[in-house]
C-alpha positions as CSV (number, residue, x, y, z in Angstrom):
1,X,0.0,0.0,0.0
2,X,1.0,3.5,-0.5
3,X,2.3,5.4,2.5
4,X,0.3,8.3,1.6
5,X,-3.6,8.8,0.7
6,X,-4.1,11.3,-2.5
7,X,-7.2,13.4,-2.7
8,X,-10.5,12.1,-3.4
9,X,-12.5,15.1,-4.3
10,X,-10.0,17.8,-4.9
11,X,-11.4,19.3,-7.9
12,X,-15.3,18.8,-6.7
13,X,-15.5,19.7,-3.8
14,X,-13.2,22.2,-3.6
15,X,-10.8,23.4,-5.5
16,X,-7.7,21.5,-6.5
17,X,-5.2,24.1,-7.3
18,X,-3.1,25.8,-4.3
19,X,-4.2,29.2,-5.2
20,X,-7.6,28.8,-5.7
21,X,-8.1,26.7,-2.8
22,X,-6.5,29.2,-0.5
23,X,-8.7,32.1,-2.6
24,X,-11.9,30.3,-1.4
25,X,-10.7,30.1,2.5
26,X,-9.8,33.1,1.9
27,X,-13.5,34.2,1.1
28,X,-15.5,31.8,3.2
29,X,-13.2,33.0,6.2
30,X,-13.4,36.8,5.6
31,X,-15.7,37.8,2.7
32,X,-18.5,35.5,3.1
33,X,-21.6,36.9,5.0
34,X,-22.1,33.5,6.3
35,X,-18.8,33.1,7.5
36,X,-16.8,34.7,10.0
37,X,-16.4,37.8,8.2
38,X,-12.3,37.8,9.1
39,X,-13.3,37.8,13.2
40,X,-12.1,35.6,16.3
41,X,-14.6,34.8,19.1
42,X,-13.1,36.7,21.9
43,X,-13.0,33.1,23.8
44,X,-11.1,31.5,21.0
45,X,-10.1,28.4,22.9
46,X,-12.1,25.4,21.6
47,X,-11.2,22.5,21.6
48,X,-13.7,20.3,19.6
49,X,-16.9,20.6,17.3
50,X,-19.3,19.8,14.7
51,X,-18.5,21.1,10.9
52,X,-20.3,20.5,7.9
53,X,-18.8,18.3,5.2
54,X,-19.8,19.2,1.7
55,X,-18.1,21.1,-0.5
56,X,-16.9,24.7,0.0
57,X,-18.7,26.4,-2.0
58,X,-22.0,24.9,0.5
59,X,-20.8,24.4,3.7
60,X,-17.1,26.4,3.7
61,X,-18.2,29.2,5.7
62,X,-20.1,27.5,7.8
63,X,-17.3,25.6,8.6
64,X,-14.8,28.8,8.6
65,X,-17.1,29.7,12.2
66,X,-15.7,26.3,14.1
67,X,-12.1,26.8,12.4
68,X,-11.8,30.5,13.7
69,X,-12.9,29.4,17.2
70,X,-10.1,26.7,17.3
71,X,-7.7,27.0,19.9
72,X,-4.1,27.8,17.7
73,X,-2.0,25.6,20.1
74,X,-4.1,22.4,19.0
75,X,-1.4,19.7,18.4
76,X,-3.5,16.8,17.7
77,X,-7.1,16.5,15.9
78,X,-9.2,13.6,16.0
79,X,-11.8,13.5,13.1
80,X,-14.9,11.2,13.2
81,X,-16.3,10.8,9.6
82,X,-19.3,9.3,7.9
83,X,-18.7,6.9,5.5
84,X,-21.0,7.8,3.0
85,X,-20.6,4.6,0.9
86,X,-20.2,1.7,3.9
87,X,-17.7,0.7,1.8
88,X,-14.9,-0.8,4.1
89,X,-14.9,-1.8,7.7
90,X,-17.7,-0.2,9.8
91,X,-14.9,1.7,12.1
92,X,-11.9,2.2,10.3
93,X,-8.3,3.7,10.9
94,X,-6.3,5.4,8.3
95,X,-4.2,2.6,7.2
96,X,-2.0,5.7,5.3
97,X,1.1,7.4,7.0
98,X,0.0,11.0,5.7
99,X,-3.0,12.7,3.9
100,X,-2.2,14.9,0.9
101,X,-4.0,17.8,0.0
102,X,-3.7,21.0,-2.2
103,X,-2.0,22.7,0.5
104,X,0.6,20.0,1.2
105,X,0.3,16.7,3.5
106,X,-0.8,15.7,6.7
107,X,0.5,13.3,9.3
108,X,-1.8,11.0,10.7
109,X,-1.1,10.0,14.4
110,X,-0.9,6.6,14.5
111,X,0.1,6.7,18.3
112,X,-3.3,8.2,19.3
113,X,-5.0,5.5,16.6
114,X,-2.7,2.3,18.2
115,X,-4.3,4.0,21.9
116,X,-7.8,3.3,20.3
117,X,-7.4,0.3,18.0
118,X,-5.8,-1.4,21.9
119,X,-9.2,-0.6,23.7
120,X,-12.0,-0.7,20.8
121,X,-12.1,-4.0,19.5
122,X,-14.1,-3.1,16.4
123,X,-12.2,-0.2,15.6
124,X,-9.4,-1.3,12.9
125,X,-7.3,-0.2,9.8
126,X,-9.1,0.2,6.6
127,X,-8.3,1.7,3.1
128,X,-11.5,1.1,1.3
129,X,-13.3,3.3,4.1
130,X,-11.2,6.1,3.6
131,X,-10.5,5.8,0.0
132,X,-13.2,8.0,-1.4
133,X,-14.3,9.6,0.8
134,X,-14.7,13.1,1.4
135,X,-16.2,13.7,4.6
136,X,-12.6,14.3,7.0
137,X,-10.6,15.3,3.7
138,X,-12.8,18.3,3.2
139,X,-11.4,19.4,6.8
140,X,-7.9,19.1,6.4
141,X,-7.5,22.5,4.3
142,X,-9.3,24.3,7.0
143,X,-7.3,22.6,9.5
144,X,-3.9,23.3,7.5
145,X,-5.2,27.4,7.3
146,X,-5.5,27.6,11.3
147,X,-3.0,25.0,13.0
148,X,0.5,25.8,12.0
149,X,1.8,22.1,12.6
150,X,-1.1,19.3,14.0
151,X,-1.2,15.9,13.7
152,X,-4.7,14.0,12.7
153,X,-6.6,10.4,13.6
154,X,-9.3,10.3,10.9
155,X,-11.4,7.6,11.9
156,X,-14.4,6.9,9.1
157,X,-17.5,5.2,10.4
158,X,-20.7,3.0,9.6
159,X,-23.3,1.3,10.6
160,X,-22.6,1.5,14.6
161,X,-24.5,0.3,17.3
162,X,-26.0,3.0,20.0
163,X,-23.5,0.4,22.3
164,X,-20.0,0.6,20.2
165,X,-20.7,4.5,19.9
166,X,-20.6,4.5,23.3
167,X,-17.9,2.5,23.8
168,X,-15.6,4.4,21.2
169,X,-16.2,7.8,22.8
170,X,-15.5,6.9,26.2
171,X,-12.2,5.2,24.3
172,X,-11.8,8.8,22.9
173,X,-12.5,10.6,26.2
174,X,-10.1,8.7,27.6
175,X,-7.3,9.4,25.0
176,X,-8.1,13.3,25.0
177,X,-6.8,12.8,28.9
178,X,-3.6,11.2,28.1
């Protein structure tokens, strides 16, 4: 397998070339009048939230509200994403060792992923999950625009029980305290 996961919808759902791409953040971050309009919360210390996941040009400055609240000094960003298809496993681990986007790559923190796949049994690495879909790669631009160095666990899910979502958030809880 490769060591690192290309774009799936680069060129859809948002824009594949550097300059562009950063154009559009650019607008949904400052000249949008849905988004932010270029302002901080004055509490801008969060830590974790809810985004939309379609393309930019639908849900980017919606999304440019949660990125502008985001604490600068994360390190670390764990992203829960549907799996639109169910193509895969049901709870899957990036099996890759980086994420590319337009804006360059992405590290995924396998460390915080072995933490999870030790205490969630069903939780396990999966390419076919993550291959195409777009729901945690739309983030990463966003993420790359407000986190000057971060590391990321996407994990892309499916079909889960009321009992295993349980079970992997308080696994998640946990890690967030380590």
């Amino acid at each position: 397998m490769e060591r690192v996961r290309s774009p799936a919808v680069a060129g859809s759902f948002y824009p594949a070339d550097p300059v562009e791409l950063n154009g559009l953040i650019d607008e949904c971050f400052v000249s949008s009048p849905l988004g932010p309009k270029g302002t901080r919360p004055a509490s801008s210390a969060m830590i974790a939230g809810v985004v939309p996941h379609a393309g930019y040009v639908y849900s980017g400055p919606c999304a440019a509200h949660l990125y502008s609240a985001l604490d600068p000094a994360v390190k670390r960003v764990i992203i829960l994403g549907v799996n639109h298809w169910a193509r895969g496993h049901r709870a899957s681990l990036s099996p890759w060792q980086t994420w590319r986007t337009p804006l360059g790559e992405v590290t995924v923190d396998h460390e915080f992923g072995g933490f999870l796949e030790a205490r969630v049994k069903f939780l396990k690495p999966d390419a076919p999950a993550h291959a195409q879909e777009h729901s945690i790669e739309v983030q990463l631009s966003f993420l790359k625009r407000v986190l000057a160095d971060f590391t990321f666990l996407p994990i892309s899910l499916s079909h889960l029980t009321e009992e295993e979502g349980a079970e992997l958030g308080a696994a998640i809880a946990d890690l967030c305290k380590t």
